[in-house]
C-alpha positions as CSV (number, residue, x, y, z in Angstrom):
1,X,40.1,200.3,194.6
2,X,41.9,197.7,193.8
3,X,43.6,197.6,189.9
4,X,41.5,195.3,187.1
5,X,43.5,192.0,186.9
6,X,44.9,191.1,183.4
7,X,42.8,188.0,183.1
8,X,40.1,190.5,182.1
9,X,40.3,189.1,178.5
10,X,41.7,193.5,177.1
11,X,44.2,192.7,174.5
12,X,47.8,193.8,176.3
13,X,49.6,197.0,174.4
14,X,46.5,197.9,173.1
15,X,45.6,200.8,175.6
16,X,49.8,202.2,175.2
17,X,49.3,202.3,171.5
18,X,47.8,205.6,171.2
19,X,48.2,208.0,168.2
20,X,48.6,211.8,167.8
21,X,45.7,213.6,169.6
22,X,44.8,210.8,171.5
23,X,45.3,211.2,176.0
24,X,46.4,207.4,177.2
25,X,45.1,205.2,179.5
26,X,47.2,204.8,182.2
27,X,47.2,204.5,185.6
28,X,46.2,201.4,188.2
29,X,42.3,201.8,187.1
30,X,43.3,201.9,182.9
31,X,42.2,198.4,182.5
32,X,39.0,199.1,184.0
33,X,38.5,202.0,181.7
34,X,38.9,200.0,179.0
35,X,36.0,197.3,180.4
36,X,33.7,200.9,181.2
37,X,34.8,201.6,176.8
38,X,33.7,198.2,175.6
39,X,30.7,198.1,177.7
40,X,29.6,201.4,176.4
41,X,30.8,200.5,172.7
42,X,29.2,197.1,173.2
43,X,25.7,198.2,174.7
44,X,25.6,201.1,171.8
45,X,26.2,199.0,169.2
46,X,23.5,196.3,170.1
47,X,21.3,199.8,170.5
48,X,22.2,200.8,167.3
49,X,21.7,198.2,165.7
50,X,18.3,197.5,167.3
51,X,17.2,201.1,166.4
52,X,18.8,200.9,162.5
53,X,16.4,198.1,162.3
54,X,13.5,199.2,163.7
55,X,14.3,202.6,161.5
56,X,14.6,200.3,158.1
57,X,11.6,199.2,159.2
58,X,9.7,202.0,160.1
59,X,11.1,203.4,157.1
60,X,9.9,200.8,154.6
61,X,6.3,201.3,156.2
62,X,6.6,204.8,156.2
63,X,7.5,204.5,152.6
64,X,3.9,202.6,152.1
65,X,1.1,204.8,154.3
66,X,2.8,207.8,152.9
67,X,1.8,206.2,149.1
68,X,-1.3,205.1,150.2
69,X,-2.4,207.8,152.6
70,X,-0.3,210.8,150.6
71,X,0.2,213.7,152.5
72,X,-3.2,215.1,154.3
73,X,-4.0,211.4,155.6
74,X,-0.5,210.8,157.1
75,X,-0.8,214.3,158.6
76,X,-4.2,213.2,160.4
77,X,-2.1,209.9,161.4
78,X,0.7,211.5,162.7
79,X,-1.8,214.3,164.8
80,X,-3.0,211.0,166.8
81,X,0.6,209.6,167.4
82,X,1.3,213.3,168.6
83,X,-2.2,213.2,171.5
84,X,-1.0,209.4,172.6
85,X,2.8,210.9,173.0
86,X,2.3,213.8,175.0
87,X,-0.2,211.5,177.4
88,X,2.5,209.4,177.7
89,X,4.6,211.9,178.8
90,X,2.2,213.0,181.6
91,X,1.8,209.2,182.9
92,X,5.7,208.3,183.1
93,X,6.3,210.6,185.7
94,X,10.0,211.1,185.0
95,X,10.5,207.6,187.0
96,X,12.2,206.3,183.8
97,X,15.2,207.8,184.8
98,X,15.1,206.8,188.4
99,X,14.9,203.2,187.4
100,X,17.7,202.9,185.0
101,X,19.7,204.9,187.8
102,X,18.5,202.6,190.8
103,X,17.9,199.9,189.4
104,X,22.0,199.6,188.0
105,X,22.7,200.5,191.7
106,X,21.0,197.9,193.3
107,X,21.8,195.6,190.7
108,X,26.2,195.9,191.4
109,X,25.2,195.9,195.3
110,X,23.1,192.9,195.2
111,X,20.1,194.6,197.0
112,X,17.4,192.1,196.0
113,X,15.1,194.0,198.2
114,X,15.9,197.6,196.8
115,X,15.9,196.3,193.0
116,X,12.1,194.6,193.3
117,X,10.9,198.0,194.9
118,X,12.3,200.2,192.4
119,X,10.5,198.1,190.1
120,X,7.3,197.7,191.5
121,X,7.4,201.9,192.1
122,X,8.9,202.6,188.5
123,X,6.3,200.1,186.6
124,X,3.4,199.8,188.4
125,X,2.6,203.5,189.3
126,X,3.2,204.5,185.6
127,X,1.1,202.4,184.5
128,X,-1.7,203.0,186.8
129,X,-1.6,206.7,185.7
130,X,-1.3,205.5,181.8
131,X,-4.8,203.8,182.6
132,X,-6.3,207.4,183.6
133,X,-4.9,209.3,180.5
134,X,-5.9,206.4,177.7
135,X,-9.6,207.4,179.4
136,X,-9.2,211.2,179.2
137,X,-8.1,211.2,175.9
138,X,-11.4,208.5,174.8
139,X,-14.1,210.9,177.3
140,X,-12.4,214.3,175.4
141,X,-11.7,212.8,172.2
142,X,-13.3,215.4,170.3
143,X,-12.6,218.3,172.6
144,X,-8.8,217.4,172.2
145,X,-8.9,217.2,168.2
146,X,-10.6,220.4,168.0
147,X,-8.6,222.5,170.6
148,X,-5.2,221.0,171.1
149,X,-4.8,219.4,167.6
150,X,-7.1,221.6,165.3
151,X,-8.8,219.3,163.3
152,X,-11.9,218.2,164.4
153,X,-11.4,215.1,161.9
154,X,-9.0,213.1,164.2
155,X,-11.2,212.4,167.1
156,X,-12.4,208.9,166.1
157,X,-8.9,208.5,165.7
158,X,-7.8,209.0,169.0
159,X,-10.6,206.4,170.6
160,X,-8.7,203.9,169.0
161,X,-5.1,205.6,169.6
162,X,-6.0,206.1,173.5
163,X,-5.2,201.9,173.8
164,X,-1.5,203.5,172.7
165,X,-0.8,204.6,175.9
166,X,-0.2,202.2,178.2
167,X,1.7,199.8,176.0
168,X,4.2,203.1,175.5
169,X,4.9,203.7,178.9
170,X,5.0,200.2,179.8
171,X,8.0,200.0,176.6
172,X,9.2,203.0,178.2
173,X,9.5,201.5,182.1
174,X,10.3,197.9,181.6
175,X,13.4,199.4,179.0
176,X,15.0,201.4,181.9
177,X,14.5,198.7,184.1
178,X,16.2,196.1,181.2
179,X,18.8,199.0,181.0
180,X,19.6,199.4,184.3
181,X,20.0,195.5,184.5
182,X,22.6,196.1,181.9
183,X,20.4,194.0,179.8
184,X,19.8,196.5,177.3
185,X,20.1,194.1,174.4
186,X,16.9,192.5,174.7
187,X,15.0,196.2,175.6
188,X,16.3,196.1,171.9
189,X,14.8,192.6,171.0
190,X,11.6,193.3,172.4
191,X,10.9,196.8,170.9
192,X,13.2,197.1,168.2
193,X,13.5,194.3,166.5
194,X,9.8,193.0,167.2
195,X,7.4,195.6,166.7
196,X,7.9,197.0,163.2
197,X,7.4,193.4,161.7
198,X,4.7,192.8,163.9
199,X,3.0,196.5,162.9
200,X,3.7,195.7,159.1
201,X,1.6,192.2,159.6
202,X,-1.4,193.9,161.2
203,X,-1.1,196.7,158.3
204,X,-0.9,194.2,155.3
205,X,-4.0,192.4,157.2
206,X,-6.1,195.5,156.9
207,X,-4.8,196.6,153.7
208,X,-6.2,193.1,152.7
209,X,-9.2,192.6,154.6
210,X,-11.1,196.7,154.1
211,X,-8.6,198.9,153.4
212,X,-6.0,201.1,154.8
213,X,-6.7,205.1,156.4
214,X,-5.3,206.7,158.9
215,X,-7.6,204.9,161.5
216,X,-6.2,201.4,160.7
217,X,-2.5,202.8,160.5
218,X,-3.1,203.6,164.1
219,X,-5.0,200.6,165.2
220,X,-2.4,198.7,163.8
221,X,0.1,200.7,165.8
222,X,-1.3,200.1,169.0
223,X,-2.1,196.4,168.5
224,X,1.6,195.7,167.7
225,X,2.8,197.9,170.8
226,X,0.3,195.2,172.6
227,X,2.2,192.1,171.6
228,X,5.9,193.5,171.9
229,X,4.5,194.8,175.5
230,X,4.0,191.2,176.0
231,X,7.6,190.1,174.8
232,X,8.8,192.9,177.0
233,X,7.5,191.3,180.3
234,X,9.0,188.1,180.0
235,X,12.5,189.7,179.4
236,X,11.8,192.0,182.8
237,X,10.8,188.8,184.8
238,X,13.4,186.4,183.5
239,X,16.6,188.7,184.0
240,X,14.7,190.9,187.0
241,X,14.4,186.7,188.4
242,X,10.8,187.8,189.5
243,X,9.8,184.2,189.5
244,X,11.3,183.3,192.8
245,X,9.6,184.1,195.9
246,X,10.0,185.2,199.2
247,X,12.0,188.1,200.3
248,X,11.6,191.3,201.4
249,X,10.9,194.7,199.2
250,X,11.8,197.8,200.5
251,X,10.1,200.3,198.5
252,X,12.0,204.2,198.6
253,X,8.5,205.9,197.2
254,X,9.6,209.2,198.2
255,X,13.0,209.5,197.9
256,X,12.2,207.9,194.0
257,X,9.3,210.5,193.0
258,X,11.6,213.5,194.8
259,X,14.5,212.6,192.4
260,X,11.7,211.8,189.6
261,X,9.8,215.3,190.0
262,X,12.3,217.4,188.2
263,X,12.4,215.0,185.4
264,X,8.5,214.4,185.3
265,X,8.0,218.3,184.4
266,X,11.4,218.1,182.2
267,X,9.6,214.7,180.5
268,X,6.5,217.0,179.8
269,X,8.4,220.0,178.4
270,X,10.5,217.9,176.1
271,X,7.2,216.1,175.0
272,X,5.4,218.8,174.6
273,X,8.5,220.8,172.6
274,X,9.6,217.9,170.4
275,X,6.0,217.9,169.4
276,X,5.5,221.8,168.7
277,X,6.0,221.9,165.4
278,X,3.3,219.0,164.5
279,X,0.2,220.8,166.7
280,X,1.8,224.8,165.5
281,X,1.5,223.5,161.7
282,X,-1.8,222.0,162.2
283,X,-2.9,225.3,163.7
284,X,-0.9,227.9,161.6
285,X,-0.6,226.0,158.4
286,X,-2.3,222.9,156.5
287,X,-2.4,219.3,157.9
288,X,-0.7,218.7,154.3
289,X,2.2,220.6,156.2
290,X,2.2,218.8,158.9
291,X,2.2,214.6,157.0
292,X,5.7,216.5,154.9
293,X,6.9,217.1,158.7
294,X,6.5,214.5,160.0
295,X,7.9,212.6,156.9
296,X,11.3,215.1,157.2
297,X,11.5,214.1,160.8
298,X,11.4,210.7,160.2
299,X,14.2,210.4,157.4
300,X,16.4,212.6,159.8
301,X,16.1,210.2,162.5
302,X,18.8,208.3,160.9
303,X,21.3,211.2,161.5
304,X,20.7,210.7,165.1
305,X,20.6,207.1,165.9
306,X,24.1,207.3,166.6
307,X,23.7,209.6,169.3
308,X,20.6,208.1,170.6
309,X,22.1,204.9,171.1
310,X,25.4,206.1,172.6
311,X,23.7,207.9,174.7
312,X,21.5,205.0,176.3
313,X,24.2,202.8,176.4
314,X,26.3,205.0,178.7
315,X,23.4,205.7,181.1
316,X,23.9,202.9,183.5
317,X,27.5,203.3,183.4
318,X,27.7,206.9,183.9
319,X,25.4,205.7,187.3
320,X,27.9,203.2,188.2
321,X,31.6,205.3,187.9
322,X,29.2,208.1,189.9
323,X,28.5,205.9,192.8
324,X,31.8,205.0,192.7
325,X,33.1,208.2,192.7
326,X,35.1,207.9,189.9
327,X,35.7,211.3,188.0
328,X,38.3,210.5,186.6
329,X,36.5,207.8,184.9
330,X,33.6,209.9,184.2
331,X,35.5,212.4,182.3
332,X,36.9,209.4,180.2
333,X,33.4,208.1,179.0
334,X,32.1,211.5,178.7
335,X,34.7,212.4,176.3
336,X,34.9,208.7,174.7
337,X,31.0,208.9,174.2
338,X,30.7,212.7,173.0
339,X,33.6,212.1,170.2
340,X,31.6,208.8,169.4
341,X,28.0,210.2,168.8
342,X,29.8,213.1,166.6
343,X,31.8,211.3,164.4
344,X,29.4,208.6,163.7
345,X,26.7,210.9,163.2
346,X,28.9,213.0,160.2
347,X,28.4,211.2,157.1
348,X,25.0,210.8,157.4
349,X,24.6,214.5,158.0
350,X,26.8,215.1,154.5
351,X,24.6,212.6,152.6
352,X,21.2,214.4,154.3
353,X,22.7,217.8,153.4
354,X,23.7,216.7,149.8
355,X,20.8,214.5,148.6
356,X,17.6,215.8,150.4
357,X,15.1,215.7,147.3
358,X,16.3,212.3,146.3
359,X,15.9,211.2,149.8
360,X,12.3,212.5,150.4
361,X,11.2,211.1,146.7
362,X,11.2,207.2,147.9
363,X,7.6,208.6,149.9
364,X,6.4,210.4,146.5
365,X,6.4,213.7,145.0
366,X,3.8,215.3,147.5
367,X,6.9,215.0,150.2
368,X,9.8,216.7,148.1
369,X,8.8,220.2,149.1
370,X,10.3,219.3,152.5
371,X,13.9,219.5,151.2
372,X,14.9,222.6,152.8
373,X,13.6,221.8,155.9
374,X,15.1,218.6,155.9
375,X,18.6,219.9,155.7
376,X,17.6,222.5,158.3
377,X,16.7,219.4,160.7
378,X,20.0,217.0,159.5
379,X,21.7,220.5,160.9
380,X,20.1,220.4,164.2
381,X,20.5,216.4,164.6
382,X,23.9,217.3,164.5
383,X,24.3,220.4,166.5
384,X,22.7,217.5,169.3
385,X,25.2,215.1,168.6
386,X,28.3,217.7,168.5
387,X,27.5,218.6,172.4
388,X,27.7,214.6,173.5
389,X,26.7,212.6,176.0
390,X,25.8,215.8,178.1
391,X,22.5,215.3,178.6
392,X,23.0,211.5,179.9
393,X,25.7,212.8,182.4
394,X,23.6,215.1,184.2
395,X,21.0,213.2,184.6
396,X,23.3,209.5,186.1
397,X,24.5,212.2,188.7
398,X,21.7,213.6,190.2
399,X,21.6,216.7,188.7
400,X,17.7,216.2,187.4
401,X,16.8,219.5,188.2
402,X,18.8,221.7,186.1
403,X,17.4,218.8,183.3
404,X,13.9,220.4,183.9
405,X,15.7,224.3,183.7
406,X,17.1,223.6,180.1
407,X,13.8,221.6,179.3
408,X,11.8,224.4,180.0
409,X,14.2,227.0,178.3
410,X,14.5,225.0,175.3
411,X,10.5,224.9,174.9
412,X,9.8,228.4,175.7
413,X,12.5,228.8,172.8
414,X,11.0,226.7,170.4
415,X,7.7,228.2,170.9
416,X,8.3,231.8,170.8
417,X,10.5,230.6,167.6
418,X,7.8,228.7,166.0
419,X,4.9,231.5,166.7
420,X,7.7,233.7,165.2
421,X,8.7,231.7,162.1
422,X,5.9,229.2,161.2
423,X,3.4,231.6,160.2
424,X,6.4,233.1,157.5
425,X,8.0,230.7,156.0
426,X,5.8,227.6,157.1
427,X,7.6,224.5,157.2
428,X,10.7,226.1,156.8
429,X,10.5,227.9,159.8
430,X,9.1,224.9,161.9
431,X,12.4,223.0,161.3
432,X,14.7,226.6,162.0
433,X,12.8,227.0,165.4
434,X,14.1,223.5,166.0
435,X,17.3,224.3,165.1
436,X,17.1,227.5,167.3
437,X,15.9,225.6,170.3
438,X,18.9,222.3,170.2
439,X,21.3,225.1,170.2
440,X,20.2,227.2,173.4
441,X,19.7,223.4,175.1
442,X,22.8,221.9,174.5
443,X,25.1,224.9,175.0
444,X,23.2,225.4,178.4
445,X,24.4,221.6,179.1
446,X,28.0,221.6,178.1
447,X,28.1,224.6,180.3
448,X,26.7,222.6,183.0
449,X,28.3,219.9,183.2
450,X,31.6,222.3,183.2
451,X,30.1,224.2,186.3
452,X,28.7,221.6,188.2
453,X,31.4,218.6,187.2
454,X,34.2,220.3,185.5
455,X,34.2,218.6,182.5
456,X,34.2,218.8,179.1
457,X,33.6,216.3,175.9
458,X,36.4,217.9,173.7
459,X,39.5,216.9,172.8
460,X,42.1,217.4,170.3
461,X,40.7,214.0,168.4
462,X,37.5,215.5,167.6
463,X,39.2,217.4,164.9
464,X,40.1,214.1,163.0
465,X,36.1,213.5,161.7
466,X,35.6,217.7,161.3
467,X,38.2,216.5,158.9
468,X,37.2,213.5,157.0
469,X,33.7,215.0,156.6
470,X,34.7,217.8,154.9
471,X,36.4,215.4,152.9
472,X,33.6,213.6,152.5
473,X,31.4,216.3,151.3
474,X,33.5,217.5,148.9
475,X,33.4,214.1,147.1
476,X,29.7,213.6,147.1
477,X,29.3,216.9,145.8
478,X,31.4,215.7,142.7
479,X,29.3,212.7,142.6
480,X,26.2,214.7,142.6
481,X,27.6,216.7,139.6
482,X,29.0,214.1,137.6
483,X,25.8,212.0,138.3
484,X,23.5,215.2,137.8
485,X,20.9,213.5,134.9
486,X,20.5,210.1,136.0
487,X,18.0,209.0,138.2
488,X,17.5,210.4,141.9
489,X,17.9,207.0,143.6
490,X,21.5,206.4,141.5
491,X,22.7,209.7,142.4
492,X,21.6,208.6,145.8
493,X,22.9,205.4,146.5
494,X,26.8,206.3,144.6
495,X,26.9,209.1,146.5
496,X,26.0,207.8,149.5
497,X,28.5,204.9,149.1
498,X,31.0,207.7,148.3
499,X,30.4,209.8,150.9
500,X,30.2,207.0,154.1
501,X,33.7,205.6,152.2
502,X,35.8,208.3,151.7
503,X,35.0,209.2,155.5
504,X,36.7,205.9,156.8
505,X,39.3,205.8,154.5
506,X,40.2,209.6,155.9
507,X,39.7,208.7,159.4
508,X,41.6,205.8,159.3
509,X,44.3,207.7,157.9
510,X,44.6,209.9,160.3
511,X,44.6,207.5,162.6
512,X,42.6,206.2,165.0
513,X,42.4,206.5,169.2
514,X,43.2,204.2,171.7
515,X,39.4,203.7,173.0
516,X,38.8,203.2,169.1
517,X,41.5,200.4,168.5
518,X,40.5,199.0,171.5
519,X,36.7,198.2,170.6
520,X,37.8,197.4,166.8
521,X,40.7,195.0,168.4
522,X,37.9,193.4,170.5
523,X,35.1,193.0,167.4
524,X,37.7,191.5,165.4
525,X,39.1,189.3,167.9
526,X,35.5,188.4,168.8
527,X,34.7,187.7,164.9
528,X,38.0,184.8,165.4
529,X,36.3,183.2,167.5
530,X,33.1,182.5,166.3
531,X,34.2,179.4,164.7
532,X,36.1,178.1,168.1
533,X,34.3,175.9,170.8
534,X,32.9,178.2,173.4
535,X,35.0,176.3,176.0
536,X,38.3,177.3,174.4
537,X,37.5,181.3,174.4
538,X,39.0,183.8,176.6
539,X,36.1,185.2,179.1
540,X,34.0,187.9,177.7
541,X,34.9,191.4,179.0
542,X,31.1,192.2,179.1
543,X,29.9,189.6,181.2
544,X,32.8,189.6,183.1
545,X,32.5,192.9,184.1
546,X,28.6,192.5,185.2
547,X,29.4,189.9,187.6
548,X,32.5,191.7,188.6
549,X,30.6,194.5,189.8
């Protein structure tokens, strides 16, 4: 292959300049791993900024049902988000992955034919089977409450929750497809940025016009998932060019649901794990349980947004450098990415561990109870983000049936944990036998990837944020103390700004790496600009390297 030119628009010296700790890039293919660092910094920071917002959001509305509703309502909410999530699962059929992975294949090769049957395969088969499980779950709406949820209450619920499903798997599909088109930015617009507001307008109109209970917090749900579907669509068939005609499609079926199945039954594990906790405390303790939960879960999110957007930004390019065939590349991501989703992740794991209570009191005092359990789950998002970009790696090389093998042993963890721990210490023990279950999944997967790849996500700069957030931690715990009778939201926001600002003063002191100067060269080179005529600017790395490839 033949070396990256220098007119790629990467600052020269930047890549040499490389502090203690740091490996160099060097080599004839350096400059291309600094296009593969930016595109991955680049996709996860329009990711993460997408899923921020859509978390403010969610947050500010989570803020109002869980007033309005308090705690037994938002549990009954929350049971019909759980029955529309797990029939998701089962219509996807795993081809999410197999589109962001084809569909960035055939995008580099220019196979016009391959790319509209991917999509045609990925989308429309999905959906068909979403059609099927919206009608199970309104024919067996009160079988379902009553057996799988426990609470017989929430089956007029799930008539109206049922219309869920195929706007979630549709999100779910035309995202990949967006992702794989390396157009993951406006995956972000449509679903991200669109839907909460949308959601919050439907809410306010039936707080104004009846009401609001738990059965309008979910119609309004599923109205808003219609419209963003809507926005989604016109992304997919202006950057998929699905308005010009004529052609040829050449739809792989088989070879798409053989490389799917593994991840299908993963999918369903996963699912069907991640929501454990919600249908165990319904069963094994009280649905007021189950609203503080899901209320826990949803401030924790936070802590992993980092990881979840690193994660989905490196996808398509972990697809690319392995059709390539460029380990050496891989390793570079996969250790770029793993020190990224750790590092970032820190602070917010110090501020969750420090100031739980404060945290859970913006939803009221029903929720504080969940403190413990809250720290407990800020632990697990970061055990998750401490293993990487793992996950992601296995899955862009083919390896989706040992994704279905650590699925399945992470669920029958959780569930022997939960049936173990829920019934004793009740929401406590939901959030250990999460815990319990993200360690046994991601050890399996850095294992893995060692076995099957030979690589691993550490180096010597992962010590640099261990560092700063102990650092960190040790300030906000003075803040806490010094700040100990004033009000919860004070202590909270000081300490926060303490804790997130003694962590970059550290890090920066102890310097930073050369795939870290390298995307803060480019974001402050890129802020210059903004003023300049767009004629006058040197090309954008980004788009440069899409067409390039």
């Amino acid at each position: 292959m033949n070396p990256v030119p220098d007119s790629a628009g990467l600052p020269s010296g930047v890549l040499a300049d490389v502090p203690l700790g740091a490996q160099a890039l060097s080599g004839p293919h350096a400059r291309r791993r600094g296009r593969d660092v930016v595109l991955a910094a680049k996709g996860g920071s329009v990711v993460f900024a997408g899923k921020l917002f859509a978390w403010g959001s969610r947050f500010v509305l989570a803020v109002l049902l869980a007033n309005i509703l308090r705690a037994e309502q938002y549990g009954l909410y929350n049971l019909a988000l759980t029955a529309t999530a797990i029939a998701a699962s089962f219509a996807v059929l795993g081809l999410d992955t197999a589109v962001i992975r084809w569909v960035s294949m055939y995008a580099r090769r220019e196979d016009r034919a391959g790319l509209l049957g991917v999509l045609q395969v990925g989308i429309g088969l999905p959906g068909l089977v979403s059609l099927v499980m919206a009608a199970v779950l309104i024919i067996l709406a009160e079988p379902i409450a009553a057996n799988l949820l426990s609470e017989p209450s929430a089956a007029p619920l799930l008539g109206v929750a049922a219309f869920l499903v195929p706007f979630m798997v549709l999100h779910r599909q035309i995202g990949a497809a967006l992702q794989g088109l390396k157009r993951i930015q406006f995956a972000v617009l449509g679903e991200q940025f669109s839907q909460p507001p949308i959601r919050f307008v439907f809410l306010m109109g039936f707080l104004i016009l009846g009401g609001l209970g738990a059965w309008e917090a979910v119609a309004a749900s599923t109205l808003a998932a219609g419209v963003t579907t809507l926005i989604m669509v016109y992304f997919l068939v202006r950057f998929a060019d699905l308005r010009r005609r004529g052609g040829s499609i050449r739809r792989e079926t088989r070879t798409l649901l053989v490389f799917s199945l593994p991840v299908y039954f993963a999918n369903i594990v996963t699912t069907v794990g991640r929501n454990l906790q919600t249908l165990l405390l319904s069963a094994f303790d009280t649905l007021r349980s189950v609203g503080i939960f899901a209320i826990a879960i949803h401030v924790n999110l936070l802590a992993s947004l980092f990881h979840t957007s690193v994660v989905q930004s490196s996808m398509a390019i972990f697809a690319d450098l392995q059709d390539r065939g460029d380990r050496e590349g891989l390793r570079h991501i996969y250790q770029t990415t793993s020190k990224w989703t750790f590092g970032l992740n820190l602070p917010l794991f110090v501020v969750i561990v420090l100031y739980p209570g404060a945290l859970l009191s913006l939803f009221g005092a029903d929720f504080v109870d969940g403190a413990p359990a809250l720290v407990i789950l800020g632990l697990e998002a970061l055990t998750n983000s401490a293993t990487g970009t793992s996950g992601a790696l296995l899955d862009m090389s083919g390896h989706t049936r040992v994704k279905f093998v650590n699925s399945t042993t992470a669920v029958a963890a959780s569930l022997v944990l939960n049936i173990m721990l829920i019934p004793v210490f009740g929401l406590l023990g939901a959030a250990m036998a999460a815990l319990g279950a993200t360690l046994v999944v991601n050890v399996l997967r850095i294992g893995q990837v060692w076995w099957l790849l030979r690589l691993q996500p550490y180096e010597r700069s992962f010590l640099k944020p261990l560092v700063a957030g102990l650092v960190a931690m040790a300030v906000g715990f003075a803040v806490g103390l010094v700040l100990t009778d004033s009000p919860s939201l004070i202590r909270l926001a000081v300490g926060t700004a303490a804790v997130v600002l003694t962590y970059t003063l550290v890090v920066m002191r102890l310097g930073l790496t050369a795939e870290d100067r390298l995307v803060l060269d480019r974001a402050a080179r890129r802020l210059r600009r903004r003023g300049r005529d767009r004629s006058d600017e040197e090309p954008d790395v980004l788009e440069e390297d899409l067409d390039g490839r």
